[in-house]
MARROTOR-539390 format. One record per residue: residue number from 1; x, y, z of N, C-alpha, C in turn; residue in one letter. Coordinates in Angstrom, 3 decimals, padded with zeros to 6 digits. Layout:
mifi: NUM, n.c1: X, n.c2: Y, n.c3: Z, ca.c1: X, ca.c2: Y, ca.c3: Z, c.c1: X, c.c2: Y, c.c3: Z, doba: A
...
This chain:
mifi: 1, n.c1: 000.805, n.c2: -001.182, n.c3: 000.000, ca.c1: 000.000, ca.c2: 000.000, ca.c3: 000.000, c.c1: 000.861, c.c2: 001.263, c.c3: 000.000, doba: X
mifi: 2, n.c1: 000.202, n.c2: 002.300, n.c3: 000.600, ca.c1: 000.918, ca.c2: 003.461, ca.c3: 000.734, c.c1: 001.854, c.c2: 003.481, c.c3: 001.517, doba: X
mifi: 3, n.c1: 001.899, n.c2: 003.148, n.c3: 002.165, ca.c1: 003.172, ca.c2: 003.374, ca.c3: 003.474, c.c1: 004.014, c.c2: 002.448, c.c3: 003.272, doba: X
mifi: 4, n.c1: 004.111, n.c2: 001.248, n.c3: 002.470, ca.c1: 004.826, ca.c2: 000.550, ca.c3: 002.097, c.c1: 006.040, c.c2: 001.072, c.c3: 001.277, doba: X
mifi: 5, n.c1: 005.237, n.c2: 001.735, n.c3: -000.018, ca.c1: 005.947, ca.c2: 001.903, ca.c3: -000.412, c.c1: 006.014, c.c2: 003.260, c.c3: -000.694, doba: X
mifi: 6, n.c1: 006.133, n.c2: 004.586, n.c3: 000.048, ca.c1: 006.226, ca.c2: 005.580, ca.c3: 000.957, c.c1: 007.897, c.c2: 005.105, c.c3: 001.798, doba: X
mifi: 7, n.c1: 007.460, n.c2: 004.007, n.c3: 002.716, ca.c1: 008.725, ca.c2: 003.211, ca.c3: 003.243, c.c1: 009.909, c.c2: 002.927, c.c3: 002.471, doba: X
mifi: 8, n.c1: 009.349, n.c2: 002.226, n.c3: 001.690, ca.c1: 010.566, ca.c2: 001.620, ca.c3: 000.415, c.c1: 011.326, c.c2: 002.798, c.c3: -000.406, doba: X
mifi: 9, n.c1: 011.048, n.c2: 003.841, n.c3: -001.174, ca.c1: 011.733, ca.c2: 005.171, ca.c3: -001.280, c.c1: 012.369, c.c2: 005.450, c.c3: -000.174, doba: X
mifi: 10, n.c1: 011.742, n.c2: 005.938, n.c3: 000.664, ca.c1: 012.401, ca.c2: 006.665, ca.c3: 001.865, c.c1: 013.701, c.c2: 005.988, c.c3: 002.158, doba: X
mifi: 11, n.c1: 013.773, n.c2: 004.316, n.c3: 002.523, ca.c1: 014.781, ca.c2: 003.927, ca.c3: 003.031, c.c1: 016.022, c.c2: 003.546, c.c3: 001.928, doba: X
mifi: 12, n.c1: 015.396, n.c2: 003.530, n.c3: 001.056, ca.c1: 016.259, ca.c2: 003.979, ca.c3: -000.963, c.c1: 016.784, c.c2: 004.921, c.c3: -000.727, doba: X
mifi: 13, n.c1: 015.860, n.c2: 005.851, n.c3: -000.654, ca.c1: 016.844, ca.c2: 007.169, ca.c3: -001.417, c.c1: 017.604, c.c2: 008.376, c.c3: -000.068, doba: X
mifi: 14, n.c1: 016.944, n.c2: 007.419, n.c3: 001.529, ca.c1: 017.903, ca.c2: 008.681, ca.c3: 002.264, c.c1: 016.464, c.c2: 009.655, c.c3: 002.384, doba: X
mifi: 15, n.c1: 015.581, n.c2: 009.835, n.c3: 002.430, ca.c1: 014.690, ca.c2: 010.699, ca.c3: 002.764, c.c1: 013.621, c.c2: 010.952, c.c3: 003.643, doba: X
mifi: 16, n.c1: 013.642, n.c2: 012.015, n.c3: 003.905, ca.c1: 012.349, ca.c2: 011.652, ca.c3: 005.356, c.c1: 010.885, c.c2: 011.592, c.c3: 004.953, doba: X
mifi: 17, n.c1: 010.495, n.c2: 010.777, n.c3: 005.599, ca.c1: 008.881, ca.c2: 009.779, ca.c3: 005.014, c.c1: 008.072, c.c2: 011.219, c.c3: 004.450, doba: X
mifi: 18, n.c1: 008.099, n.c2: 012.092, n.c3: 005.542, ca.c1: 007.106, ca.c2: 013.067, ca.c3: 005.113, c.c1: 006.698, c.c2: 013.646, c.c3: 004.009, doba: X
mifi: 19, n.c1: 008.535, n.c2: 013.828, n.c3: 003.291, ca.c1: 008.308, ca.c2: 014.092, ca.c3: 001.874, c.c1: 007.904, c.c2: 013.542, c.c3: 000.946, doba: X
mifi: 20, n.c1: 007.579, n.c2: 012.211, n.c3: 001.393, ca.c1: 006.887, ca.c2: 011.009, ca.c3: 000.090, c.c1: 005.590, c.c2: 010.553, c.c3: 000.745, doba: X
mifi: 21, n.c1: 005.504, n.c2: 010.802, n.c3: 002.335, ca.c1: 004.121, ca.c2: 010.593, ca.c3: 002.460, c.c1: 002.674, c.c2: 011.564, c.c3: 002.782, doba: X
mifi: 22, n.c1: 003.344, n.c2: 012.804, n.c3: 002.843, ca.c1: 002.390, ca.c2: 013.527, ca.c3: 002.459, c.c1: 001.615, c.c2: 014.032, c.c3: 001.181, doba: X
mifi: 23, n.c1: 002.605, n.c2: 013.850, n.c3: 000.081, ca.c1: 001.529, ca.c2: 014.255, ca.c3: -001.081, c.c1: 001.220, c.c2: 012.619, c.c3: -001.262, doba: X
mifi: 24, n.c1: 001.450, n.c2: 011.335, n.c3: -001.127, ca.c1: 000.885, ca.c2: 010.340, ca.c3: -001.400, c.c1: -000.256, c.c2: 010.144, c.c3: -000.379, doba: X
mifi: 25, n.c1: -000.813, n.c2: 010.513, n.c3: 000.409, ca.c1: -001.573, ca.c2: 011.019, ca.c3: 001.219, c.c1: -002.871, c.c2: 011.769, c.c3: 000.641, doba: X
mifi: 26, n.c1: -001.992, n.c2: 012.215, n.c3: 000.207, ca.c1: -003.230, ca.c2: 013.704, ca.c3: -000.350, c.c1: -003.771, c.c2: 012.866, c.c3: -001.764, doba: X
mifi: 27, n.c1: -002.706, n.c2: 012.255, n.c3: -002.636, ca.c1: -002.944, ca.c2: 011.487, ca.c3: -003.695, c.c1: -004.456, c.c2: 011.072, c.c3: -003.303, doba: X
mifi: 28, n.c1: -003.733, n.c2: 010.207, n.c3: -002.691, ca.c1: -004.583, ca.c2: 008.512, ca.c3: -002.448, c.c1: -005.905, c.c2: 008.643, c.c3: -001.440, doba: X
mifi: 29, n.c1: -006.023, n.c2: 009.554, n.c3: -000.179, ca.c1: -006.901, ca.c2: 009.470, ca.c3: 000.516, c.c1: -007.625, c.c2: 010.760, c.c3: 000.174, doba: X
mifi: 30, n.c1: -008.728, n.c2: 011.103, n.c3: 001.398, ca.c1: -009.436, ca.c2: 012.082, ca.c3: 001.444, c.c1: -009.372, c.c2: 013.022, c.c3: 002.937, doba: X
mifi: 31, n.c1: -007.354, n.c2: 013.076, n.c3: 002.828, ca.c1: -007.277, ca.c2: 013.683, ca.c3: 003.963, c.c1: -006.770, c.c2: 015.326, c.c3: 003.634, doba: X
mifi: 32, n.c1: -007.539, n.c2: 015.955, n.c3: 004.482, ca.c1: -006.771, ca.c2: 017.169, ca.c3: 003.773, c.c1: -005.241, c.c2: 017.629, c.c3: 004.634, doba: X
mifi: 33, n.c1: -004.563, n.c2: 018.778, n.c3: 003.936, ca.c1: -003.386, ca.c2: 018.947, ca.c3: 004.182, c.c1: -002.709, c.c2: 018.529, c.c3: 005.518, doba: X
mifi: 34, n.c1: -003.289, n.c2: 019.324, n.c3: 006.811, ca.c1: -003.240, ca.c2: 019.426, ca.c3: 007.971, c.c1: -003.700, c.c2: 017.676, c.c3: 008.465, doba: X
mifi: 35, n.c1: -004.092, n.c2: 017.054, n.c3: 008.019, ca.c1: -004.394, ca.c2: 015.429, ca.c3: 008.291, c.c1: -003.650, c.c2: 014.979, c.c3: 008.028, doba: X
mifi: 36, n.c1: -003.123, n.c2: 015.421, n.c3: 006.661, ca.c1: -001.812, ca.c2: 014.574, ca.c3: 006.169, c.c1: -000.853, c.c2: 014.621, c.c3: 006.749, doba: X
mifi: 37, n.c1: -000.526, n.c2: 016.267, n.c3: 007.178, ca.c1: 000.757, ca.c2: 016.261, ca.c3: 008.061, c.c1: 001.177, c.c2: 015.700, c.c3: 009.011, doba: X
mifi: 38, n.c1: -000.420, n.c2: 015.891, n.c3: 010.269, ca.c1: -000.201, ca.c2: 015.400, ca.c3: 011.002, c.c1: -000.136, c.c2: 013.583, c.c3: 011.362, doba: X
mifi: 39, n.c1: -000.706, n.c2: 013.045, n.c3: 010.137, ca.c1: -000.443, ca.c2: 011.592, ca.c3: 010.024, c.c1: 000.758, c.c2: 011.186, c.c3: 009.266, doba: X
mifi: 40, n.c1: 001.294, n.c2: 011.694, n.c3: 009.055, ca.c1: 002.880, ca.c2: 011.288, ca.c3: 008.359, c.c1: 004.051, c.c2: 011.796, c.c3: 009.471, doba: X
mifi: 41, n.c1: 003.208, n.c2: 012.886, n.c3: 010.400, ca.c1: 004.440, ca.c2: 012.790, ca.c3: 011.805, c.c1: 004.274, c.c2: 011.674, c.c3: 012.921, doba: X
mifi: 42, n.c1: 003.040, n.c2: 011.355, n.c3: 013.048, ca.c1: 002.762, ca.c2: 009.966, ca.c3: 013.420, c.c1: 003.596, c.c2: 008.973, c.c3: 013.012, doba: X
mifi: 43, n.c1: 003.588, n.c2: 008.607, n.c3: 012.080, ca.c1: 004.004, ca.c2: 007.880, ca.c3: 011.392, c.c1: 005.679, c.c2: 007.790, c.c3: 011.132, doba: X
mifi: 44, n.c1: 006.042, n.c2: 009.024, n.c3: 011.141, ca.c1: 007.649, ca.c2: 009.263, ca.c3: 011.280, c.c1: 007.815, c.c2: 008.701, c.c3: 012.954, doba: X
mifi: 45, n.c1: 006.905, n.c2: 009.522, n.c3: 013.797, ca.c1: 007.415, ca.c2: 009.370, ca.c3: 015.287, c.c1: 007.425, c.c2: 007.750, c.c3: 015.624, doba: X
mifi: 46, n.c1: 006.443, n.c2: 006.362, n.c3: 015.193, ca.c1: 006.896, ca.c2: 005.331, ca.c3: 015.107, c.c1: 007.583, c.c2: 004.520, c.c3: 014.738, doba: X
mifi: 47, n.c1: 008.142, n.c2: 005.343, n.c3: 012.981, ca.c1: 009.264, ca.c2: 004.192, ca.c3: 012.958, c.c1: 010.342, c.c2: 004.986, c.c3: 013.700, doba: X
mifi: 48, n.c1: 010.611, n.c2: 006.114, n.c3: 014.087, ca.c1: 011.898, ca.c2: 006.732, ca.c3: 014.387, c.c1: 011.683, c.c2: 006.126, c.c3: 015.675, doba: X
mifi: 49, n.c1: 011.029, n.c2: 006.107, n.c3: 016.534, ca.c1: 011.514, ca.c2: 005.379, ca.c3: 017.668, c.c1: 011.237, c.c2: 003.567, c.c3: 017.465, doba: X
mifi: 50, n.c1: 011.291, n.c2: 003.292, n.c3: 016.634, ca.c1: 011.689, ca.c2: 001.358, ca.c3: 016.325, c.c1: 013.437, c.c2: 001.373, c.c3: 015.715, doba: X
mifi: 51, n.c1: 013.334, n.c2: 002.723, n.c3: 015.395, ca.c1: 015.074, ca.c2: 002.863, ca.c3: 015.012, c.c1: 015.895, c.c2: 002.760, c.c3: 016.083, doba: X
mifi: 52, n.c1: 015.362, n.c2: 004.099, n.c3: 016.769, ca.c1: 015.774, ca.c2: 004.143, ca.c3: 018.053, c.c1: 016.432, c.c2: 003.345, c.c3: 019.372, doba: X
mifi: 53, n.c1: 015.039, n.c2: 002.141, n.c3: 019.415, ca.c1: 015.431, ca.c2: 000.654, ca.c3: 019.877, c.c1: 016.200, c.c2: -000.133, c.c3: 019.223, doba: X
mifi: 54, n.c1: 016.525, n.c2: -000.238, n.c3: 017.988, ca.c1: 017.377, ca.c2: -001.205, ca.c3: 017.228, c.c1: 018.647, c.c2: -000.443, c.c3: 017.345, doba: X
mifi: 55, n.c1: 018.778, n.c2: 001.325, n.c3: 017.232, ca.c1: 020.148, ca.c2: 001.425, ca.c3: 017.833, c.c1: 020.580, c.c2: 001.093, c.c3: 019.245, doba: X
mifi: 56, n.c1: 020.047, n.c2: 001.291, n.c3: 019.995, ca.c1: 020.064, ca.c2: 001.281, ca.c3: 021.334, c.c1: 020.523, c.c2: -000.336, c.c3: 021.671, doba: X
mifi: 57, n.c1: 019.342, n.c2: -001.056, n.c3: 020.871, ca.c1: 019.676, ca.c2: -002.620, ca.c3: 021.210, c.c1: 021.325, c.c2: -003.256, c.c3: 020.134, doba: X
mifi: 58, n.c1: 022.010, n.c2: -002.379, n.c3: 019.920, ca.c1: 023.221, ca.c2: -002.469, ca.c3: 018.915, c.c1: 024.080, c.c2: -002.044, c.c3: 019.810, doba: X
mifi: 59, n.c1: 024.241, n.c2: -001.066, n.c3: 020.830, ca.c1: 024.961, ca.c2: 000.158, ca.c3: 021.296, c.c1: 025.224, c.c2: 000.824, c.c3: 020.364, doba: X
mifi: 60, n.c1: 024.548, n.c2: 001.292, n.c3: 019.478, ca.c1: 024.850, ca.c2: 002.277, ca.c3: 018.125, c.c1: 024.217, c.c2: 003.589, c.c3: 018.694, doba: X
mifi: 61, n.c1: 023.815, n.c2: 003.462, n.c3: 019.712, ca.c1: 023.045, ca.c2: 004.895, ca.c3: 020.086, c.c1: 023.996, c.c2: 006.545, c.c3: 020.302, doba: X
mifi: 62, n.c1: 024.202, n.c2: 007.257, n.c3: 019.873, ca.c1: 025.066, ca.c2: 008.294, ca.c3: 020.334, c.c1: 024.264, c.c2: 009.862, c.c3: 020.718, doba: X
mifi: 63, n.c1: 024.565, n.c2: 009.900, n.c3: 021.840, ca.c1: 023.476, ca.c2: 010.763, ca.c3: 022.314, c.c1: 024.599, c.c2: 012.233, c.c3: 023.287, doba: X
mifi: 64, n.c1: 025.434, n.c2: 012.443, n.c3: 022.050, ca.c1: 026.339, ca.c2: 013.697, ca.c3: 022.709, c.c1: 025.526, c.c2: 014.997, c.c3: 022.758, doba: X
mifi: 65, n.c1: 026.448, n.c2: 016.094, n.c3: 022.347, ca.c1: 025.861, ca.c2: 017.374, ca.c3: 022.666, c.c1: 025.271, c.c2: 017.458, c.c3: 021.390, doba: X
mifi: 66, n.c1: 025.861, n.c2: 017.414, n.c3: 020.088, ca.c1: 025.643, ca.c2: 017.621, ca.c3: 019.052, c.c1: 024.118, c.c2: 017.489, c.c3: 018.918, doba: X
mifi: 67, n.c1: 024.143, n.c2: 015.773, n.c3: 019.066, ca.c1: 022.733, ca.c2: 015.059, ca.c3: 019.190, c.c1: 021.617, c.c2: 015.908, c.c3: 019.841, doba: X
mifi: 68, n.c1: 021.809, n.c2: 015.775, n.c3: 021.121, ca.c1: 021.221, ca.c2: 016.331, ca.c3: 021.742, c.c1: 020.492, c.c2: 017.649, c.c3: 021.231, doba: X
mifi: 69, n.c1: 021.565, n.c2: 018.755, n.c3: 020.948, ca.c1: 020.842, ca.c2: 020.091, ca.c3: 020.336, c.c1: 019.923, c.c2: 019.854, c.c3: 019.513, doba: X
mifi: 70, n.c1: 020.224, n.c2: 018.642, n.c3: 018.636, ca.c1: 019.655, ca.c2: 018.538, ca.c3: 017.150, c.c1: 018.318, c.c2: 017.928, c.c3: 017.266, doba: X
mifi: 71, n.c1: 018.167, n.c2: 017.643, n.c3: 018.208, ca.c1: 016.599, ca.c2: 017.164, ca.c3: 018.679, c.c1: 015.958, c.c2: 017.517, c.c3: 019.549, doba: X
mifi: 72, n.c1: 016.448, n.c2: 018.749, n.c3: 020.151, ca.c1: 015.948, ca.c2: 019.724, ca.c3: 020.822, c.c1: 015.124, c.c2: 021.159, c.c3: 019.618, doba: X
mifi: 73, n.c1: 016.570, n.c2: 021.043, n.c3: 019.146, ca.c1: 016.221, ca.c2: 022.248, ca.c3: 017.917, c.c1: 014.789, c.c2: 021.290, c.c3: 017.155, doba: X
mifi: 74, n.c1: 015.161, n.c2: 020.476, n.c3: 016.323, ca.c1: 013.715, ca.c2: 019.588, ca.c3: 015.629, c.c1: 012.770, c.c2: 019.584, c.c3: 016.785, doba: X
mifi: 75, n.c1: 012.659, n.c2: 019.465, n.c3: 017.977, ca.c1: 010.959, ca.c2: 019.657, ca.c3: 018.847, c.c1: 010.671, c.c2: 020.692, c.c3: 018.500, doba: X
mifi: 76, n.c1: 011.208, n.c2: 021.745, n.c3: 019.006, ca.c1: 010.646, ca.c2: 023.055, ca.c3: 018.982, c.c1: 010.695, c.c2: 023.487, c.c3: 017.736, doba: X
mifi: 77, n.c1: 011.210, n.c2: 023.119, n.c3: 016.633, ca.c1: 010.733, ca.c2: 023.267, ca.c3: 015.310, c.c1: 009.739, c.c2: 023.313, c.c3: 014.813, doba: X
mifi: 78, n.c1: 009.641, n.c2: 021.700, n.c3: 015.035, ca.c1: 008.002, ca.c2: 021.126, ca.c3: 014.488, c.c1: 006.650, c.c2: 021.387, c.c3: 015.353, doba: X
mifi: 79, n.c1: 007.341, n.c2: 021.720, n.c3: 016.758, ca.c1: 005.920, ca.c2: 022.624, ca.c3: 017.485, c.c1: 006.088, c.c2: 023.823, c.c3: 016.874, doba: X
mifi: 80, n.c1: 006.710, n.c2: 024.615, n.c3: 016.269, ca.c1: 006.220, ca.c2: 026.072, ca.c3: 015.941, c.c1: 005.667, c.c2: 025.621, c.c3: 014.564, doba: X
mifi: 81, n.c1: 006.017, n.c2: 024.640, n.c3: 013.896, ca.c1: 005.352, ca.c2: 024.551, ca.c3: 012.637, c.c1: 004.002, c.c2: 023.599, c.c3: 012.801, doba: X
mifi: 82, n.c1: 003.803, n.c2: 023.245, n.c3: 013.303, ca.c1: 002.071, ca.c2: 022.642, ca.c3: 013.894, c.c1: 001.704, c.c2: 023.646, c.c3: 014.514, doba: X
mifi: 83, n.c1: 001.989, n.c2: 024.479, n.c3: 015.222, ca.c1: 001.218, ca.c2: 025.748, ca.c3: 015.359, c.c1: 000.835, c.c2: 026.671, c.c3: 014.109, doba: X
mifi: 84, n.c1: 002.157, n.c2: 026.829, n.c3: 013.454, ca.c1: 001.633, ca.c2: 027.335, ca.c3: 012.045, c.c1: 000.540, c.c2: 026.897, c.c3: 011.160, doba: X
mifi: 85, n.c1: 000.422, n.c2: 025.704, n.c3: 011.143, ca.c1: -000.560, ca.c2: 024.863, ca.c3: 010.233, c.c1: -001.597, c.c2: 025.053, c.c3: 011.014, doba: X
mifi: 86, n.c1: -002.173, n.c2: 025.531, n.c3: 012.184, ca.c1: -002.892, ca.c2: 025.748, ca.c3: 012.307, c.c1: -004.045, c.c2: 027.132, c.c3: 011.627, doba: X
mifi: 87, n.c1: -003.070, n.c2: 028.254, n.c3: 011.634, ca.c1: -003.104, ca.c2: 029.270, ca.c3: 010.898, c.c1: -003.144, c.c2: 029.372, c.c3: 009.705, doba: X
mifi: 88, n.c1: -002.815, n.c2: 028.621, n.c3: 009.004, ca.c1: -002.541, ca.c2: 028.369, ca.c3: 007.184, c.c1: -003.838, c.c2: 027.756, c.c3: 006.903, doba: X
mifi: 89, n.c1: -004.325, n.c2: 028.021, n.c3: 005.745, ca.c1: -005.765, ca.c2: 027.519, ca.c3: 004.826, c.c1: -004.694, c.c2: 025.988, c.c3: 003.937, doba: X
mifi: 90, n.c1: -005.722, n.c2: 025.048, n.c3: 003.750, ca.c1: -004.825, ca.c2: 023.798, ca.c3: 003.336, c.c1: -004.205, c.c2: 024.675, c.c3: 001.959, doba: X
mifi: 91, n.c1: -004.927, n.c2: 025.515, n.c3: 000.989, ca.c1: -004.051, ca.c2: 025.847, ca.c3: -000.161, c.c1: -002.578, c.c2: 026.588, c.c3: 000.019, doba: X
mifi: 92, n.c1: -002.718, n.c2: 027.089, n.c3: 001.398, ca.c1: -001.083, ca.c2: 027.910, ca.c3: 001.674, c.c1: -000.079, c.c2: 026.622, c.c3: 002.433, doba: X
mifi: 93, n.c1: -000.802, n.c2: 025.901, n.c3: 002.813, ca.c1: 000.224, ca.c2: 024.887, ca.c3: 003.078, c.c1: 000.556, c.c2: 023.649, c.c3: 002.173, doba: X
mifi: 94, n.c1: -000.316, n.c2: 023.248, n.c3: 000.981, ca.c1: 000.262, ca.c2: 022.991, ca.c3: 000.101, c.c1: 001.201, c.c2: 023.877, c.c3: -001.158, doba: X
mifi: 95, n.c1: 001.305, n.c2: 025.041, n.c3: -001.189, ca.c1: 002.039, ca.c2: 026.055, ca.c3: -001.871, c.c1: 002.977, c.c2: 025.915, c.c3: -000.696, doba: X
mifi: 96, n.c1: 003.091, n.c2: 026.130, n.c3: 000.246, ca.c1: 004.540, ca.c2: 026.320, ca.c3: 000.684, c.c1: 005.166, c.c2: 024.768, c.c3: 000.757, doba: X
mifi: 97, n.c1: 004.793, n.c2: 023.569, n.c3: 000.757, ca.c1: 005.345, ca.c2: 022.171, ca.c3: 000.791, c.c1: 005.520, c.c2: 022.123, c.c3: -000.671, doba: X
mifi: 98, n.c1: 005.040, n.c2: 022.427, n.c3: -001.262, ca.c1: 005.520, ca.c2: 022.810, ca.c3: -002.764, c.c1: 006.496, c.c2: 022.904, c.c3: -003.430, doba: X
mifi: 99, n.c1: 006.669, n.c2: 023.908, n.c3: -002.846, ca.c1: 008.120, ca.c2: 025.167, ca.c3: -002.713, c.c1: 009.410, c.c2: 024.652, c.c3: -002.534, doba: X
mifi: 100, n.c1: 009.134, n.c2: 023.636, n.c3: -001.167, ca.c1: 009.567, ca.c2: 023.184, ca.c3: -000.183, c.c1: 010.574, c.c2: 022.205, c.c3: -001.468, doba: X
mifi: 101, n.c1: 009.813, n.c2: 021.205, n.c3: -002.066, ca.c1: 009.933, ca.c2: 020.083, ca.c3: -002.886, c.c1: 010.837, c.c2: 020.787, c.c3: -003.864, doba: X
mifi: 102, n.c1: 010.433, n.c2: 021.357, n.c3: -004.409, ca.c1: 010.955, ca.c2: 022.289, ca.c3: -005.973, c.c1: 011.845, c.c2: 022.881, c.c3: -005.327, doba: X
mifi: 103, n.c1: 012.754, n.c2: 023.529, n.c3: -004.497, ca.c1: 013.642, ca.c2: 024.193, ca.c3: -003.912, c.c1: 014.617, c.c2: 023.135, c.c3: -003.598, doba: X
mifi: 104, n.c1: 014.331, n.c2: 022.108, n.c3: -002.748, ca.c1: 015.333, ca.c2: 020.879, ca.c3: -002.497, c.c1: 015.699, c.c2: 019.817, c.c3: -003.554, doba: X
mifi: 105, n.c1: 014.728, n.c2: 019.562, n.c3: -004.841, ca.c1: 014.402, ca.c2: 019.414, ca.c3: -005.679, c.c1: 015.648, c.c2: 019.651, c.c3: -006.679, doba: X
mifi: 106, n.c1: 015.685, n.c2: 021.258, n.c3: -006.523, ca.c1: 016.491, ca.c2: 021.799, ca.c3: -007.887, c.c1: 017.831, c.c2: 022.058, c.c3: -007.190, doba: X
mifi: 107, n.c1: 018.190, n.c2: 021.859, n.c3: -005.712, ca.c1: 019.385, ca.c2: 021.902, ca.c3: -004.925, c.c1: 019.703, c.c2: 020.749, c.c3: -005.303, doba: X
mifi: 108, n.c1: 019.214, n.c2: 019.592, n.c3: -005.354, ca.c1: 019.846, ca.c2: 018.029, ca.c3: -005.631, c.c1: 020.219, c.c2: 017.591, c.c3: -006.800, doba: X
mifi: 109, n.c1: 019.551, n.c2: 018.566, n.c3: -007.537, ca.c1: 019.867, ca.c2: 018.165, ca.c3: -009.685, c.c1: 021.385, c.c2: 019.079, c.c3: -009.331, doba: X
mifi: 110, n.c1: 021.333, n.c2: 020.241, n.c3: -009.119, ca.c1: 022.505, ca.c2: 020.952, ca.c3: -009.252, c.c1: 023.915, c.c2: 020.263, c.c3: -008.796, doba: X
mifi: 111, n.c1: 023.768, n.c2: 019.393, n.c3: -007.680, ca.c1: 024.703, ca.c2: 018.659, ca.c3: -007.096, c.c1: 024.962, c.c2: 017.355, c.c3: -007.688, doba: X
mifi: 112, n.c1: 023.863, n.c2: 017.081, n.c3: -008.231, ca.c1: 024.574, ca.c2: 015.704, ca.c3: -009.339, c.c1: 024.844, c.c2: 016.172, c.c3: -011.005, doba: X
mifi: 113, n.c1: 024.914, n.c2: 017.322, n.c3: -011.116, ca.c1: 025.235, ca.c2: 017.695, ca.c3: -012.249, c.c1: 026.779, c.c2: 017.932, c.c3: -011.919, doba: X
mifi: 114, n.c1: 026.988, n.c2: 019.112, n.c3: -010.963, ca.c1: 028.414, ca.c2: 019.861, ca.c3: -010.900, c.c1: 029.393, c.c2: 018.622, c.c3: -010.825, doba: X
């Protein structure tokens, strides 16, 4: 289904689910933007913590300062941006995930060209 293979890219190409499972989301169901989002962070937040345990159960876990900031900084990220989506009409938050795509998009052609 969707999340399958949503899954299968993601763990291909190096990318975070959201970007392949929110517009397949929007594709396929009858969820609107703000549903989608918030079910593809769901969905990130379970497999990232089944990762989590498989590092942990490895001792692969590394949890320095670096770490640390970097998932401090991502909470309070993604709470100011779920607050945002609250404020946004679904057409401004699909124009800015858009953007989002086509901007990282045309950063990644440029780097396998040069």
């Amino acid at each position: 289904g969707i999340g399958g293979g949503t899954g299968f890219l993601s763990g291909l190409l190096g990318i975070g689910g959201g970007v392949l499972s929110v517009p397949a989301l929007r594709r396929f169901t009858t969820l609107d933007m703000q549903h989608a989002v918030a079910t593809s962070l769901v969905v990130i937040a379970l497999v990232s913590a089944a990762g989590i345990a498989s590092a942990a159960a490895q001792q692969a876990l590394v949890l320095d300062h670096v770490a640390v900031s970097f998932i401090a900084g991502s909470a309070l990220g993604m709470a100011a941006g779920r607050r945002m989506t609250r404020r946004c009409s679904d057409a401004v938050l699909q124009r800015l995930f858009a953007l989002l795509l086509v901007l990282a998009s045309g950063r990644m052609a440029r780097a396998a060209i040069a």
